[in-house]
C-alpha positions in Angstrom: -9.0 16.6 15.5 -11.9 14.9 12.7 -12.6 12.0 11.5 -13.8 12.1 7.8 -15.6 8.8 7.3 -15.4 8.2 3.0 -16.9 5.2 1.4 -14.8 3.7 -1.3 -11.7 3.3 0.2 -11.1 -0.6 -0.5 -6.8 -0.9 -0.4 -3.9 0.9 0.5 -4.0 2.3 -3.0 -7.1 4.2 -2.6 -6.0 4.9 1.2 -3.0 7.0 -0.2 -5.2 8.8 -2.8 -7.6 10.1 -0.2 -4.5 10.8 1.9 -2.7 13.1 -0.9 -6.2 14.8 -1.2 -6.7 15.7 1.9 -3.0 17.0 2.5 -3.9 20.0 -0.3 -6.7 21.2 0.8 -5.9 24.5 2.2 -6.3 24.3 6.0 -5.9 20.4 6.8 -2.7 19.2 8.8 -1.6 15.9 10.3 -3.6 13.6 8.1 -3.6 9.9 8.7 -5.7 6.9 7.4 -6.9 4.3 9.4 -5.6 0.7 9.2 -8.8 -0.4 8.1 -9.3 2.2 5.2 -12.6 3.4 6.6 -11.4 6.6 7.9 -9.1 9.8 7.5 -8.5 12.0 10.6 -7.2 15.4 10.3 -6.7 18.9 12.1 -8.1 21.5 10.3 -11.3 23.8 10.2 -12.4 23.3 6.9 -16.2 23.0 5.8 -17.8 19.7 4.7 -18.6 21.1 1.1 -15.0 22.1 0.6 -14.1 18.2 1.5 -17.2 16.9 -0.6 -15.5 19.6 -3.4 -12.2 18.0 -2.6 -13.2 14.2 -3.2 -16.3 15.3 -6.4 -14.6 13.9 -9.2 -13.1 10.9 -7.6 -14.8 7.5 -6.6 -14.5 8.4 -3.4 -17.5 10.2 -1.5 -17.6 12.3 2.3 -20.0 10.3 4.8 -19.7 12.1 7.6 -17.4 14.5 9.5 -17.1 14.4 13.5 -15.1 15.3 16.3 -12.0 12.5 17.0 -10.6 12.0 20.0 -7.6 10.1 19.8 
C-alpha cells in the first residue's frame, strides 16, 4: 500500500475530489482518504509523474509518495 501526501486538501469537498482522481488512474485500487484530509492511501504501482499528471490542473499538488503500512 502508499501513502500520497497532497497539500490542498482543506474539507471533505476537496477530500472526495482527490479521491475520484485517484480511482481513474489506470493502476490504483482501494483508495481511501484520511480523516484529517492530509493523505490518500492506495494500492497500485503507478509512477509519481503519472500522480503529479493526474493532480496538474487541479489545486491540488503530490508531496510525497511512500510505503504505508496500515
Amino acid at each position: 500500500m502508499k501513502k500520497a501526501i497532497i497539500d490542498g486538501m482543506c474539507c471533505k469537498g476537496c477530500a472526495n475530489e482527490v479521491k475520484n482522481i485517484f480511482e481513474h488512474i489506470y493502476g490504483v485500487s482501494n483508495v481511501k482518504i484520511s480523516d484529517d484530509n492530509s493523505f490518500v492511501t492506495y494500492e497500485g504501482y503507478v509512477s509519481k509523474r503519472i500522480v503529479q499528471e493526474a493532480l496538474a490542473k487541479t489545486n491540488y499538488e503530490l508531496v510525497k509518495i511512500e510505503k504505508f503500512e496500515k
